[in-house]
C-alpha positions in Angstrom: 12.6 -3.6 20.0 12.8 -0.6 17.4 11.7 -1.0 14.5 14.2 -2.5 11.6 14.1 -0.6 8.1 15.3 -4.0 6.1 13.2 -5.9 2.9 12.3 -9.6 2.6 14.9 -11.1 0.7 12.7 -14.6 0.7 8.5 -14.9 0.8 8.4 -18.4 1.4 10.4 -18.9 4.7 8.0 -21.9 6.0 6.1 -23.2 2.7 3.9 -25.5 4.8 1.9 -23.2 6.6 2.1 -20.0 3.9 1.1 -23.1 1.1 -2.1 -24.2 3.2 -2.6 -20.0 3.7 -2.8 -19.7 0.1 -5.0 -23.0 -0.6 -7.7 -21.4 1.9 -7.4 -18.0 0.9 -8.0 -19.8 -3.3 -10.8 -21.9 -1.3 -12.8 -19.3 -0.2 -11.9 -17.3 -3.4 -13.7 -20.0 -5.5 -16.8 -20.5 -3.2 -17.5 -17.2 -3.1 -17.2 -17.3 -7.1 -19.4 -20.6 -7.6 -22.0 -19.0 -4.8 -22.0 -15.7 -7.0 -22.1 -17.3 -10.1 -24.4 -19.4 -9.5 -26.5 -16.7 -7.9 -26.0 -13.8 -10.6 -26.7 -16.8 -13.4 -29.9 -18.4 -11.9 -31.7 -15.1 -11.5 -30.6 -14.2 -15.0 -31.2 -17.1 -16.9 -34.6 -18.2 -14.7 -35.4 -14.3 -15.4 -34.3 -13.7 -19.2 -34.2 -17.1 -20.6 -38.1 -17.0 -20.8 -37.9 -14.0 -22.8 -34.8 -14.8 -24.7 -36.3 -17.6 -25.1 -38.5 -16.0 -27.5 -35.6 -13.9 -29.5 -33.1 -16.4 -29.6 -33.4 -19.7 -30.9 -32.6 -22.7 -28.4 -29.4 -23.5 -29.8 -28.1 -20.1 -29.8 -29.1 -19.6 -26.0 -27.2 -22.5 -25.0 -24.0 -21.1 -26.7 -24.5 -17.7 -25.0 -24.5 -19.5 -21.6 -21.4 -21.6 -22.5 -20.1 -18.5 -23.7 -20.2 -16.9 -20.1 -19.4 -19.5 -18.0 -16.4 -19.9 -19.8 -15.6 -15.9 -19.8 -16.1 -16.6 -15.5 -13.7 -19.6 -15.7 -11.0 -17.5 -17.7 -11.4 -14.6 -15.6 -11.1 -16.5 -12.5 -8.1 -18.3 -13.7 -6.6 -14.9 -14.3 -6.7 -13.9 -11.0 -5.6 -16.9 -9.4 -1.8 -15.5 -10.0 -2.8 -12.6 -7.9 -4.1 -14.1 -5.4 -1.5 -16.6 -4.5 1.0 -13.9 -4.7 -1.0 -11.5 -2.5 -1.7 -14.9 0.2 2.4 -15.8 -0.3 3.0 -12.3 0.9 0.3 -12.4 4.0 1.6 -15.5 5.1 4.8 -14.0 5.1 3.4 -11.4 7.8 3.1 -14.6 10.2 5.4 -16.9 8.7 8.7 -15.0 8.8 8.2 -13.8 12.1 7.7 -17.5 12.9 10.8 -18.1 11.6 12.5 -15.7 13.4 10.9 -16.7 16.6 12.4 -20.0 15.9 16.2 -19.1 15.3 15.7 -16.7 17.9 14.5 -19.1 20.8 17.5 -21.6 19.6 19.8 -19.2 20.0 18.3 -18.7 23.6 18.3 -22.3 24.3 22.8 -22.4 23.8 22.6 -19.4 25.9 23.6 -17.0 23.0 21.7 -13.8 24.8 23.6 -11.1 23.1 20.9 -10.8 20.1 17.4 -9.3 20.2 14.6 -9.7 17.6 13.7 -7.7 15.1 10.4 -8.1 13.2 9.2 -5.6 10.3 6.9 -2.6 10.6 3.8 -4.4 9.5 4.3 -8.1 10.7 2.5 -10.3 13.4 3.2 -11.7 16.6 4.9 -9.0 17.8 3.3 -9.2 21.5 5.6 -12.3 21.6 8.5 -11.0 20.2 8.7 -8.8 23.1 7.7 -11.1 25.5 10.6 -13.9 24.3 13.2 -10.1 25.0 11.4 -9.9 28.2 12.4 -13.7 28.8 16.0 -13.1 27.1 16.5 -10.2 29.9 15.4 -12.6 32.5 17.5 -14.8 31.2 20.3 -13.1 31.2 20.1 -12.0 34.6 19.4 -15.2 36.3 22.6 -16.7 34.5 25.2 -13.9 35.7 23.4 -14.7 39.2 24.0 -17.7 39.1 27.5 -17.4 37.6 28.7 -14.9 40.4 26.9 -17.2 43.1 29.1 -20.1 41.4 32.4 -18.2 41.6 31.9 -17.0 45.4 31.6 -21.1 46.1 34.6 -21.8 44.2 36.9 -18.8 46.1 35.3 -20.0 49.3 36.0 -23.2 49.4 39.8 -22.7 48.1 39.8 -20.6 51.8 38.9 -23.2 53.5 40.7 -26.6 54.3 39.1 -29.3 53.3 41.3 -31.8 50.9 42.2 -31.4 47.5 40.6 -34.2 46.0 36.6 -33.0 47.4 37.7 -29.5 46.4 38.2 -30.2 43.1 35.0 -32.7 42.9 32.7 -29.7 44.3 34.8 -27.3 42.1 33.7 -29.4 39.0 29.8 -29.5 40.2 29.9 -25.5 40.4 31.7 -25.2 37.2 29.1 -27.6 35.9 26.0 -25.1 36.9 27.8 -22.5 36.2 
């Protein structure tokens, strides 16, 4: 299970999960922005707005306010891009090893053993990556048991003299395992 030296050639490998990763990670972008907001402009305007009250006339108060909530809404919206593309390429941490878990267990399940897996430097789920090559191994083993067992059946009952037609029944069972 060394480890591979090889780029993502595609971030969105299971857009499901990596989507609903980005809409919590924007979730909990934005609530911490409306708590802070909200915060930082309640203790300034219930601080200032007394005594700006008194510098400023009303109108002109109101437009400074507008002013900077929309400047926090622009800004925001500016680094929405970022962070989609920073929780697309998180996700990827879990979701392509997911994937690869996937193809790989398939490939298990035709009895293709020949193939390890290979996840990248910084990815997840590697504990069960190298439990599923544990399993492969085990795998593996168990089938060329059962395989030899299989063929030891077949060359002793071609020794011994039972008829044709039940040898080639019990022949086709063995084969069948094997």
């Amino acid at each position: 299970m060394g480890e591979a030296k090889f780029r993502r050639k595609q971030y969105v490998v299971l857009w499901r999960f990596q989507l609903k990763y980005v809409m919590y990670i924007l979730l909990f972008l934005y609530i911490g922005a409306a708590v802070a907001g909200y915060t930082v402009y309640w203790t300034t305007w219930v601080t200032l707005g007394e005594k700006l009250a008194n510098v400023y006339p009303q109108g002109r108060l109101v437009y400074i306010y507008k002013q900077a909530n929309l400047t926090l809404l622009f800004r925001l919206a500016l680094i929405t891009p970022i962070f989609i593309v920073t929780g697309i390429m998180l996700s990827h941490r879990i979701a392509g090893p997911i994937y690869r878990i996937c193809s790989y267990v398939n490939e298990l399940t035709t009895g293709d053993y020949s193939k390890g897996i290979i996840l990248r430097k910084k990815d997840e789920l590697k504990q069960i990556a190298e439990k599923l090559v544990a399993l492969r191994d085990s795998l593996r083993k168990r089938d060329e048991e059962r395989k030899k067992v299989t063929g030891d059946l077949i060359k002793k009952l071609e020794e011994l003299k039972i008829p044709d037609d039940t040898i080639k029944g019990i022949k086709l069972d063995l084969e069948r395992i094997r």
